[in-house]
C-alpha positions in Angstrom: -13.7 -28.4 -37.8 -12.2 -27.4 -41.2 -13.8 -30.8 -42.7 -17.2 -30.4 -41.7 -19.8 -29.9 -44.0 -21.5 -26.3 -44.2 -24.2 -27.7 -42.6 -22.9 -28.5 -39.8 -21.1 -25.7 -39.7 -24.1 -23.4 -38.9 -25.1 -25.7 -36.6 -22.6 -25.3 -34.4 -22.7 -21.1 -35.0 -26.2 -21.1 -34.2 -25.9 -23.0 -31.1 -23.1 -20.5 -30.2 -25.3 -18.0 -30.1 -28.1 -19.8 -28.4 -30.7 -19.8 -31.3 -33.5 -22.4 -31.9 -33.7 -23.4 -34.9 -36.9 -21.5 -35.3 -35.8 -18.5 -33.8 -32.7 -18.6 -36.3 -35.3 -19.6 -39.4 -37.5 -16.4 -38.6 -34.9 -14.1 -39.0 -33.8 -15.7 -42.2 -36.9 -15.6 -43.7 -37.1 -19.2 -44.1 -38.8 -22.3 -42.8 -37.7 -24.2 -40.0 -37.4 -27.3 -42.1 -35.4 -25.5 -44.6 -33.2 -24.8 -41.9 -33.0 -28.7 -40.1 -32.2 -29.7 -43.8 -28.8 -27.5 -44.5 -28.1 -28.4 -40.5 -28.2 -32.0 -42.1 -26.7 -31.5 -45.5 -30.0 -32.8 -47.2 -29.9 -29.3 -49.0 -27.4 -28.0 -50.5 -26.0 -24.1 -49.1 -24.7 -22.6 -52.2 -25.7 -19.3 -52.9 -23.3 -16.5 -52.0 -25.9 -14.1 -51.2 -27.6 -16.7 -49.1 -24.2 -17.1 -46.9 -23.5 -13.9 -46.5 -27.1 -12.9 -44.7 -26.5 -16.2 -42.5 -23.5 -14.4 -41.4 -25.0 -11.8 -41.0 -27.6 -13.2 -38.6 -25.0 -15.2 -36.8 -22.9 -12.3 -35.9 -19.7 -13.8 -37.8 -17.4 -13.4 -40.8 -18.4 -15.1 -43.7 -15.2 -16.7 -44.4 -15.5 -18.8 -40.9 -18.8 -20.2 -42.2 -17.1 -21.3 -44.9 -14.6 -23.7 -43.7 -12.2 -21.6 -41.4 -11.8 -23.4 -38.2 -14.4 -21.4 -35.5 -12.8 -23.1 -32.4 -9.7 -21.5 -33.7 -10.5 -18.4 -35.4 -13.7 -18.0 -33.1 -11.0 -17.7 -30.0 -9.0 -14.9 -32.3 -11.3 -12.7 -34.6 -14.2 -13.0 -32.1 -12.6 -13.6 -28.3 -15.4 -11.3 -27.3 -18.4 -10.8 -29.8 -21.6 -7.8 -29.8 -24.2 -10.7 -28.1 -21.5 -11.8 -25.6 -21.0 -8.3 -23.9 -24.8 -7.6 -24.4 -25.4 -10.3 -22.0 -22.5 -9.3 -19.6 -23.9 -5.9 -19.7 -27.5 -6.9 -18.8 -26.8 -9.1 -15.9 -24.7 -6.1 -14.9 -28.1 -4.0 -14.9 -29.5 -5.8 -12.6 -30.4 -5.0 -9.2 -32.1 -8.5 -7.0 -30.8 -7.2 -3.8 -33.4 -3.7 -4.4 -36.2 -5.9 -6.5 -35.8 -8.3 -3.1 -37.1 -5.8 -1.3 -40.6 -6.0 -3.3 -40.8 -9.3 -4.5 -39.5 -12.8 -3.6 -35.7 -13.2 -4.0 -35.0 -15.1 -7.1 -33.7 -18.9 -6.4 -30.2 -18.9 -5.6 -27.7 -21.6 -5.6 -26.3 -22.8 -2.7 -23.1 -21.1 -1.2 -21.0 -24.2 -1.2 -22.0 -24.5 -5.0 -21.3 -21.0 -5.8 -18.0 -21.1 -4.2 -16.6 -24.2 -6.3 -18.1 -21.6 -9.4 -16.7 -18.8 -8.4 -12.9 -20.4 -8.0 -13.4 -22.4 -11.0 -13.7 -19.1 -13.0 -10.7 -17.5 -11.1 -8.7 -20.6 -12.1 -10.1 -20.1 -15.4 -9.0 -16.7 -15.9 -5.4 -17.0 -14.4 -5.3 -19.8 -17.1 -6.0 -17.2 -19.8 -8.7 -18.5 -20.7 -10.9 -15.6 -22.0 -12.8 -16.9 -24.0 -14.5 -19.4 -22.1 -14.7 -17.2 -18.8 -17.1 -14.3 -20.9 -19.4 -17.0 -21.8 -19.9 -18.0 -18.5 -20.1 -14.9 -16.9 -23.7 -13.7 -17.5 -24.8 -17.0 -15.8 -22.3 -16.7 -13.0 -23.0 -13.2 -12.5 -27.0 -13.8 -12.3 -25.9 -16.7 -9.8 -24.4 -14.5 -7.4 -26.1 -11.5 -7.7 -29.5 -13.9 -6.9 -27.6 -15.4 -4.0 -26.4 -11.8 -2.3 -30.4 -10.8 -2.6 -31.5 -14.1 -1.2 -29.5 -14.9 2.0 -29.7 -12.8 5.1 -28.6 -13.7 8.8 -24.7 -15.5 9.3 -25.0 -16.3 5.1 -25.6 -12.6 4.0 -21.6 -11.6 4.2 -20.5 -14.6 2.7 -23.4 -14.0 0.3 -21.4 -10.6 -0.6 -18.0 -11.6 -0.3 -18.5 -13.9 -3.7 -20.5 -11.6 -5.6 -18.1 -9.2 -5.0 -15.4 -11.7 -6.5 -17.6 -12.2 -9.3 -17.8 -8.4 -10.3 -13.6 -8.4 -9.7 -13.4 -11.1 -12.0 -15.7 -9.7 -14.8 -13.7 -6.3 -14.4 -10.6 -8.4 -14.5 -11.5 -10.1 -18.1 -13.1 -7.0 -19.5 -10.7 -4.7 -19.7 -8.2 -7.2 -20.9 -10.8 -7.7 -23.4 -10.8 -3.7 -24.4 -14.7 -3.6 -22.7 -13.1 -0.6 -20.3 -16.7 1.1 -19.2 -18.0 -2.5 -18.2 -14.9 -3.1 -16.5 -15.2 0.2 -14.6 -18.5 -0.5 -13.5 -17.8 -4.1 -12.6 -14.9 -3.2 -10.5 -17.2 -0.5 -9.0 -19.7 -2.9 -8.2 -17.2 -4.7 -6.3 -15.6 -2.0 -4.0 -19.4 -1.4 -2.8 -20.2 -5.3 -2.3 -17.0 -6.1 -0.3 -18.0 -2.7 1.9 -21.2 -4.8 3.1 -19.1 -8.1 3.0 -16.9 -6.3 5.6 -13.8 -7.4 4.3 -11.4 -4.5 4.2 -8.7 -6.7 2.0 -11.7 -7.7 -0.5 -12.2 -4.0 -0.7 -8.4 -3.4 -1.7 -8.3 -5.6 -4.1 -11.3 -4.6 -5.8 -9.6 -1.4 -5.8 -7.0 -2.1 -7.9 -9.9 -3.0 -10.2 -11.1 -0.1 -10.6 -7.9 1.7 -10.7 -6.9 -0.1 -13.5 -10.1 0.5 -15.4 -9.4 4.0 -14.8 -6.2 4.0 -16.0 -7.4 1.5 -19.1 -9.9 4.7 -19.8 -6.8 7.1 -19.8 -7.3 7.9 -16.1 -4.1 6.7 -14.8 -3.4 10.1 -12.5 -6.8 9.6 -10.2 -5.7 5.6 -10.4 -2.4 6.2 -8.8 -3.9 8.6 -6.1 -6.5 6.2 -5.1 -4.1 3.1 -4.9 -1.6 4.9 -2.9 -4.6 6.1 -0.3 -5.8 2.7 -0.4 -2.5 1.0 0.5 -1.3 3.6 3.1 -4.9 2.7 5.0 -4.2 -0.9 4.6 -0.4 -0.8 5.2 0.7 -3.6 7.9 2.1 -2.2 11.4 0.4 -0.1 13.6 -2.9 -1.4 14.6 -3.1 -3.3 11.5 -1.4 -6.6 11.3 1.0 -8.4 9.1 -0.9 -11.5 7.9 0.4 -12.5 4.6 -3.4 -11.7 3.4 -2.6 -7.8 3.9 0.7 -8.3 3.0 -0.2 -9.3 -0.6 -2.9 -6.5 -1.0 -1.1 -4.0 0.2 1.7 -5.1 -2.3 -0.5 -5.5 -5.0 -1.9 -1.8 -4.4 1.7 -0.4 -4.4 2.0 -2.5 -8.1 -0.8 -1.0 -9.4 0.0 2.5 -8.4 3.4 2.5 -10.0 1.6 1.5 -13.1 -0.4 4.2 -12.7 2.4 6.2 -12.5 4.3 5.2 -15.0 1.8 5.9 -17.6 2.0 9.5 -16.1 5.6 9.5 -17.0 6.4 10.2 -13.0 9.4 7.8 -12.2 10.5 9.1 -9.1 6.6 7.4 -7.5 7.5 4.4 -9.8 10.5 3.2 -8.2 9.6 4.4 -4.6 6.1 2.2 -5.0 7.8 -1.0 -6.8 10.6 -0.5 -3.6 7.4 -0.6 -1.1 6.1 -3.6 -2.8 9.5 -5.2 -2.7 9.5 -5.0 1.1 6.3 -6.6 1.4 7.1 -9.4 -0.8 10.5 -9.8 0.4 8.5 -10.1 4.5 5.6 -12.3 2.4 8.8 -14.6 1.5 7.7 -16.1 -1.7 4.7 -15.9 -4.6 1.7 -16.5 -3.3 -1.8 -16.3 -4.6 -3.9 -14.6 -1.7 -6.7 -13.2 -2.8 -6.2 -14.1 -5.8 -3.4 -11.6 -6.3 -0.7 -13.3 -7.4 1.6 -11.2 -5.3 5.3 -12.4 -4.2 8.7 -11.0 -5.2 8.3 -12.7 -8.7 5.4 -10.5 -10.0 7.4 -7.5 -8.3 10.0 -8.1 -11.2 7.2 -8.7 -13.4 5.1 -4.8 -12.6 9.2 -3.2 -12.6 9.6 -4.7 -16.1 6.2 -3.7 -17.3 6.9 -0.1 -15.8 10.0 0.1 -17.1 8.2 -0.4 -20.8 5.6 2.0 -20.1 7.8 4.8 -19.0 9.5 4.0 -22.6 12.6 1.8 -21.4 12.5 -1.4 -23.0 15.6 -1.8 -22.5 15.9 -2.1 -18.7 12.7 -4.7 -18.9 14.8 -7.4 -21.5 17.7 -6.6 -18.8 15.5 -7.5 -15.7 13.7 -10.3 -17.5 17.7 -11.9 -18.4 18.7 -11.3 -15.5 16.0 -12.5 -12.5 13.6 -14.4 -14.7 15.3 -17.2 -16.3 14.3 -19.6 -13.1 12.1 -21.9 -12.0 9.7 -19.0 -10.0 8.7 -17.6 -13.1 8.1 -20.9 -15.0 5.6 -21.7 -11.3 3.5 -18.4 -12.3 0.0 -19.3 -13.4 0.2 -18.7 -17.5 -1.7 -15.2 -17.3 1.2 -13.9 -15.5 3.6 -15.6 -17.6 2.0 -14.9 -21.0 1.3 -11.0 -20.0 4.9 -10.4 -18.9 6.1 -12.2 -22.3 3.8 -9.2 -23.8 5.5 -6.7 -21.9 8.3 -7.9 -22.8 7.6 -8.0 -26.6 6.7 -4.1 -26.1 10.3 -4.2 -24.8 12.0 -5.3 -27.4 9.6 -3.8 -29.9 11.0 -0.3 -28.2 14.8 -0.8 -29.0 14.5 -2.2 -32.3 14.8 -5.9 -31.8 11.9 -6.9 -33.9 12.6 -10.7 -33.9 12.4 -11.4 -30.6 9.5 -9.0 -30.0 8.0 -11.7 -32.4 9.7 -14.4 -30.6 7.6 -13.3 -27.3 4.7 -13.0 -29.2 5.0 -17.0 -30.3 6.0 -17.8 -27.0 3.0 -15.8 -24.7 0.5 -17.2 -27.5 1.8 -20.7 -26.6 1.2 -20.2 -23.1 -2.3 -18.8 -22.9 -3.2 -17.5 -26.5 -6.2 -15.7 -25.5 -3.5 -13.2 -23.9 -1.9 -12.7 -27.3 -4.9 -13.1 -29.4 -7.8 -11.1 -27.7 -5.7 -8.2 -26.1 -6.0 -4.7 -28.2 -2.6 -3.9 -27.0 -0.9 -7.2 -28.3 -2.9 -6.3 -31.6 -0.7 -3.1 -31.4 2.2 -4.7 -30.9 2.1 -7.4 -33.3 0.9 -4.2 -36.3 3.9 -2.2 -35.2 6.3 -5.9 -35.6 4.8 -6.3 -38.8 5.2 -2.4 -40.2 8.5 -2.2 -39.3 9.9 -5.4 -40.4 11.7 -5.7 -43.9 10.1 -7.9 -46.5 8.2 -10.9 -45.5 7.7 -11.6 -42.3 8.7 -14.9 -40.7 6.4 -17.8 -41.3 5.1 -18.1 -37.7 4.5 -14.4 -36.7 2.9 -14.4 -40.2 0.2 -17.3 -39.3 -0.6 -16.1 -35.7 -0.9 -12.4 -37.3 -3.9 -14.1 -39.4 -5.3 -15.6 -36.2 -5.1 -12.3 -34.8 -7.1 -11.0 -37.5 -3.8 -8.1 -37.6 -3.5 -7.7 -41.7 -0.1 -8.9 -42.5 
């Protein structure tokens, strides 16, 4: 989009934001057919000053508006933008299963539609695709939150069962996205929905949703206490069985409880909840994706290696991901895995000094699902710390995907 005219340029802005014309001319001060005439390049956009309150307006930096490429830089600088989590945040607040109880339910979609929308944004987000997800949220959110409040009878759990996937994936993509109140709450949400959709699993999962909020907002000891009570309720045997369902949940709690732990520092409940997770995935037999969990003994390796980082060992995660993850399983995981355990890894290397391949991971995780690399305040870290420490200029590549970062070079 570099070679379009200005014009056109804050064209396609405005309609980002979802501004009419006149809307957009209002709070400009000008008319609407001053603004249909820069939109066409009948009249010329040259004053600085003039540029600089369109940006203003549009919510953007001024350099994009003048020629940077927004598809590009608009996925980097801005992977979540002020108007964006504004929306998120008000179809968060509301409430059409209470407002039902006074007035007619809202006009939901069917269930079969919302389904194919709800999996199509899980797809989307195990693709890494951020950026796309967060815009379709509010809508999606609205969608199932008027769909829960509408149906009733043999429809009212499975009513329940997607809006609480819809408030897991939110959470999920929030806190990626540094948004760690609204994730909390999200992921709250969800534990409550999946209570009435009387699914115990949902309700696991979303539990690791909030625990990872909680440990995103610095939480991490009440995030490991509630995984680990989670998963010993949930554990197969017993009365409980051993689908591969509760197998992958209950593995998926155990992951996120070592996590917890790690960022606590306590090792000893690191390695005994990564070897409780290897047993379940070792029993599931092979990566799976119930639930959308992802679990299997590949993202076992994948939660030790990150562990191993956070508890300050870089050094074991390069050695686990030489060792058991050059094959074909890892290259089979969906790109979010793959491009999040190349972040890890970068953290890694970043930890014992080897600063050109914790660029190297960097370039290869932004190849994979650059939304991972580029919209994540932790890869923003690592990618300053790469920079700082490296003498002279830095190589060519790390340099450019620094700038698309928006991570001063």
């Amino acid at each position: 989009m570099d070679e379009l005219p200005i014009g056109r340029r804050v064209a396609y802005w405005r309609g980002r934001r979802r501004m009419s014309q006149q809307v957009f001319a209002d709070r400009l001060g000008k008319s609407k057919s001053w603004v249909d005439k820069v939109e066409r390049g009948v009249r010329r956009l040259d004053k600085f000053s003039v540029l600089h309150e369109i940006a203003d307006i549009l919510q953007m930096d001024v350099q994009l508006l003048l020629g940077k490429d927004p598809e590009r830089r608009g996925e980097t600088l801005h992977c979540i933008e002020p108007f964006e989590v504004e929306e998120i945040r008000a179809a968060l607040e509301r409430y059409d299963a209470v407002s039902a109880y006074f007035d007619a339910a809202p006009c939901p979609p069917t269930l079969a539609d919302l389904g194919k929308a709800v999996t199509h944004a899980w797809l989307t987000y195990q693709y890494g695709r951020y950026g796309l997800l967060i815009r379709a949220l509010p809508k999606l959110v609205r969608d199932a939150q008027a769909a829960d409040a509408a149906y009733g009878g043999d429809q009212a759990r499975p009513a329940a069962d997607l809006l609480a996937q819809v408030y897991q994936i939110a959470s999920s993509v929030l806190r990626k996205l540094g948004e760690c109140e609204l994730a909390w709450l999200a992921a709250d949400r969800s534990i409550a929905v999946a209570q009435r959709a009387d699914d115990l699993l949902l309700a696991g999962v979303a539990t690791t949703r909030v625990c990872n909020a909680l440990a995103s907002l610095g939480r991490a000891r009440p995030a490991l206490e509630l995984n680990v009570r989670i998963a010993n309720q949930l554990a197969p045997g017993g009365q409980n069985d051993r689908t591969p369902q509760r197998l992958s949940v209950y593995g998926m709690l155990l992951l996120q409880g070592a996590m917890a732990a790690a960022r606590i520092g306590d090792s000893a409940t690191v390695e005994d909840l990564l070897q409780g997770a290897e047993d379940a995935a070792r029993e599931l037999g092979g990566d799976q994706n119930h639930y959308w969990t992802s679990f299997g003994p590949t993202n076992v390796i994948l939660h030790r290696a990150a562990a191993a980082v956070e508890l300050g060992d870089g050094g074991q995660a390069v050695e686990l991901h030489l060792a058991k993850l050059q094959n074909p399983a890892f290259d089979a995981l969906l790109p979010e895995r793959r491009a999040h355990h190349l972040l890890d890894l970068a953290r890694g290397y970043a930890q014992i000094g080897d600063l050109a391949n914790a660029g190297e991971m960097l370039l290869r995780g932004d190849r994979l699902a650059p939304s991972e690399i580029r919209c994540r305040p932790i890869a923003h870290e690592v990618m300053s710390n790469v920079l700082r420490r490296t003498r002279g200029a830095p190589p060519s590549l790390i340099a450019e995907l620094a700038e698309h970062m928006g991570v001063g070079v």
